[in-house]
N, C-alpha and C positions, 0 to 999 in steps of 0.2 A: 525368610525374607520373601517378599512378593515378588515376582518376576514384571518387569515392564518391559516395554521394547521401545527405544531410543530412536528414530527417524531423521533426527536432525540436529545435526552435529551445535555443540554448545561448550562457553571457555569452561578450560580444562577445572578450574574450582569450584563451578557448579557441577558440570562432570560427575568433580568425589562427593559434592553432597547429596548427591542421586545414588551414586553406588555405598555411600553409608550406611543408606536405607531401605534402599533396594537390590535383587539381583537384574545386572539390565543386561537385554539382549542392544544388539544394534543391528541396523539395516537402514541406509540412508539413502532417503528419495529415493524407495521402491513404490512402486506402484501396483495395483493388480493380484494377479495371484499370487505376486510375490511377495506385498504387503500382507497379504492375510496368511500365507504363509509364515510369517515372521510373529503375527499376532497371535498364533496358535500357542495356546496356555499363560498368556500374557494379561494380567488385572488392567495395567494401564500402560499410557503412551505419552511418551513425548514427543510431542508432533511436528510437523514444520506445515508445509502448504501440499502435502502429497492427499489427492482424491479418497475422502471416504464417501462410498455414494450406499445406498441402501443393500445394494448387495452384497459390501462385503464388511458391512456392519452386522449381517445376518450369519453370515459366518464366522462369526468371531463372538456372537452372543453367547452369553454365559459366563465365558471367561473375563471378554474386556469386559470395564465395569467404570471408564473415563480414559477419554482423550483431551488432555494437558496440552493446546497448543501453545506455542513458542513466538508469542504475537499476539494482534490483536483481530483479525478476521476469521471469519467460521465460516467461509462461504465454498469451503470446500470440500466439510461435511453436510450431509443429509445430518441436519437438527432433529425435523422429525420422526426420521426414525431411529433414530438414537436413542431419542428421547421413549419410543415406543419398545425399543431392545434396553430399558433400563441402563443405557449407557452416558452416563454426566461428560459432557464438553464443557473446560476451561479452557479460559484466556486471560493474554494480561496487556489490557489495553492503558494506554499512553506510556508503557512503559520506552515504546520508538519514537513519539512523539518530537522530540526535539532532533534527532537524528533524519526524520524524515520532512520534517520544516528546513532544515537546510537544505537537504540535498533540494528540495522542490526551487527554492532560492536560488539555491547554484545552477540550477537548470536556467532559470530567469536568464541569469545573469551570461550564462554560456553562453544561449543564443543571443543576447545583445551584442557580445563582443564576439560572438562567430568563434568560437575556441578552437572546435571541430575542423575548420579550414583554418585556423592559424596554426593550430599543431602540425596538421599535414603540409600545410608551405612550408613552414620552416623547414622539415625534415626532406625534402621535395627540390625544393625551389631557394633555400635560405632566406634572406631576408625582401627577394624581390618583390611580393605582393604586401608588404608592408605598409604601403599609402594604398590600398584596393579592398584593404579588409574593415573597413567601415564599420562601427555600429551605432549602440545609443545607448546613454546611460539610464538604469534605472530610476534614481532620483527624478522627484517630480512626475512620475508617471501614472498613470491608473492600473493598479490591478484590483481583477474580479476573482473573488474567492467560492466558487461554488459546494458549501457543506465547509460548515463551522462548528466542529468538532473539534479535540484538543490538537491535532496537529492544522488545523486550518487558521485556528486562533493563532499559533504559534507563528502562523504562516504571517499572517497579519500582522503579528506585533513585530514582526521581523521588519518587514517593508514599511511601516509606518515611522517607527521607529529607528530604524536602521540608514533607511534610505529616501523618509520623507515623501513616502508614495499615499496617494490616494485610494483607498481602502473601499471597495465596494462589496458586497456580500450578499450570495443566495441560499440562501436555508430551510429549512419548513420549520424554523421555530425563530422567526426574528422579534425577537425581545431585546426591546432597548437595555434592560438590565445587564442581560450577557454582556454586552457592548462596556458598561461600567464594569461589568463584575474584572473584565481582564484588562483595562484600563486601555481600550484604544478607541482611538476614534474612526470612524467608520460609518457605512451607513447601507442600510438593507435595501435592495431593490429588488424587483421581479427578474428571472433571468434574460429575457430580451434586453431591459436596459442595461443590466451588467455587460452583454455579450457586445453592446454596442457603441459604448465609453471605455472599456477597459483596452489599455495595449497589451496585457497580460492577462491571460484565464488560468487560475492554478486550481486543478481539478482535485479536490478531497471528501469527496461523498461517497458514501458506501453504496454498492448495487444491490438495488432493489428491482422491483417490475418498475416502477416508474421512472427509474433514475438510467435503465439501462440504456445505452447507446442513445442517451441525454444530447450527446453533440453529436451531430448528424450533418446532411447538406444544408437546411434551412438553417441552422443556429451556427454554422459557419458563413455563410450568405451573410447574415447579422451583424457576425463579427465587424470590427472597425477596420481597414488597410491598415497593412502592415504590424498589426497584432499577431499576439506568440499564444498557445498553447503549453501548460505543461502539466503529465499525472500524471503523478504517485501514487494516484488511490486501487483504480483495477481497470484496465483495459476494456471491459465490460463497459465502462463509461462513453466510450465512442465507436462510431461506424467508422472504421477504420479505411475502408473504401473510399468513404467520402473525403476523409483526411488526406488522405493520399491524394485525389483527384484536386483538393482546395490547395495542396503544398505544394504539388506541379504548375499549375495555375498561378500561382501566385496573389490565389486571394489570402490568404494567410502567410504571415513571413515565415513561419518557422514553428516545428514541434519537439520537446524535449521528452522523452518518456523513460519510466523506469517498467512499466509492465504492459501486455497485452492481450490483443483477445483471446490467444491461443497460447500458451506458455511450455514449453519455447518456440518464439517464433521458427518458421520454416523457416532453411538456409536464404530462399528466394523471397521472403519478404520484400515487397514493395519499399517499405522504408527503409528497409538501405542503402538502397542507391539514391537517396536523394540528399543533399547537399545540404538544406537546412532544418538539417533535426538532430537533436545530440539523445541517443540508446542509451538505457541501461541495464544490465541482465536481472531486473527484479533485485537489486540488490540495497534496496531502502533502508531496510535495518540494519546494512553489515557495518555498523561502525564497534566495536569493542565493548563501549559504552552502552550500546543500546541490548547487544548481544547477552550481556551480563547482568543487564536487567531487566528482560525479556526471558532469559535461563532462567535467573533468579525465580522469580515470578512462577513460573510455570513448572518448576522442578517444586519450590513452596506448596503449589496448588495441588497439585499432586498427592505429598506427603501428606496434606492433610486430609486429604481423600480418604486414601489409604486406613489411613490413621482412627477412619469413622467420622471424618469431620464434614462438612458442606459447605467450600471455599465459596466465599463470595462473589468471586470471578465465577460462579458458574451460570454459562450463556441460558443453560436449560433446569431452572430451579426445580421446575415442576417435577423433574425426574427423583426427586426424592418424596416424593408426596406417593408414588408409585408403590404395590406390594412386593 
């Protein structure tokens, strides 16, 4: 059997369909020398979001020969040199899709009704702040969907559908097509206008050079009073500084987030002391459903690796073109 090493824990019946076919080591969310330490005599991996940077894809050459993550982002492999050490990266994207369209929702939706202070009064105060906790409802409202990808579609058919909101979208492929192909209605604009109609901004674009800390001072300035921010997609996506300085201020009502610039935030992060913004630990795909096929997926991808095969999911084709 091939040896892989296991990084990130997965339900227990993809689990046994990895150890059928594999011998797995484990070692979850190491990092460092203590990741390659773990990858030492190891074909492959099943990943999660733990740092492969160039350096210790170099030492682990030879042996690894694919990293299988457990999801759909790679941006926390060095591609290129992977691809240069003969090492194949999969993924299994949309498989969180529907899993992380809600929670983006449920962010929406927290900060309308202030969830985060209605927990803590009750628990606090009982029912005294009960006429003080104010919000607004979704329906009828505008949100701007910046990157329409499957979970941003998802996002959209949610609120359009769901809650009768006004669908606004920024993409670098706006094709009316799209728009039919997933049956919502919608309409593409430049991000200035999105940032300046929308009471919601729900961030789902992947980080790129141009998309990095995309919201900044100026594109919150933009923003409408009393509009919400919320992403799921990578922390990377905002100046976090500036967010901060816009949610004290009160140019923005309120921030939802599931990740950020630095992962895990420092115990002293700014955001959390402040009152309107609902946290959460990265944890977008943890729903069962999504976990089992997301494992699925990426345990699949693997075996056929292994197996001689060239999964489809893989990020870096070219690596097989290689001698």
């Amino acid at each position: 059997m091939d040896r892989v090493l296991q990084t990130f824990p997965i339900p227990e019946a993809v689990e046994q369909k990895l150890r059928a076919h594999c011998d797995v080591r484990q070692a979850f969310f190491v990092e460092g020398d203590e990741l390659v330490e773990a990858a030492q005599g190891c074909r492959g991996v099943v990943a999660g979001t733990e740092l492969w940077p160039r350096e210790a894809l170099a030492a682990v050459r030879g042996d690894l020969q694919a990293i299988s993550r457990v999801g759909t982002g790679v941006d926390s492999v060095d591609i290129a040199a992977a691809t240069e050490f003969g090492i194949a990266v999969l993924n299994a994207p949309g498989e969180n899709a529907q899993t992380i369209a809600e929670l983006s929702v449920g962010l929406m939706w927290s900060l309308a009704r202030r969830m985060v202070l209605a927990d803590q009064a009750v628990r606090t105060t009982g029912f005294k702040m009960r006429t003080e906790l104010d919000g607004i409802e979704l329906t009828g409202k505008t949100v701007g969907i910046i990157g329409f990808g499957e979970i941003g579609r998802r996002v959209a058919a949610i609120c359009r559908h769901g809650f009768r909101m006004r669908v606004l979208i920024t993409t670098a492929h706006p094709d009316p097509a799209r728009l039919t192909a997933a049956g919502i209605e919608a309409q593409f604009v430049e991000l200035d206008e999105l940032l300046a109609k929308s009471d919601f901004v729900a961030l789902h674009a992947a980080v790129t050079p141009e998309t990095e800390r995309m919201i900044g001072t100026a594109q919150l300035q933009t923003m409408k009073a009393g509009a919400y921010v919320v992403n799921t997609a990578r922390g990377q996506l905002v100046d976090e500084d500036a967010l901060v300085a816009a949610l004290k201020s009160g140019e923005i009502a309120g921030y939802g987030t599931d990740v950020y610039e630095v992962e895990p935030p420092p115990p002293d992060h700014p955001l959390f002391a402040l009152p309107n913004t609902v946290l959460g630990p990265h944890f977008g795909s943890g729903t069962f459903e999504a976990m089992t096929r997301m494992g699925d997926r990426a345990v699949d991808n693997l075996i056929e690796f292994l197996a001689g095969g060239q999964p489809v999911r893989t990020v870096n084709p070219e690596v097989y073109s290689r001698p």
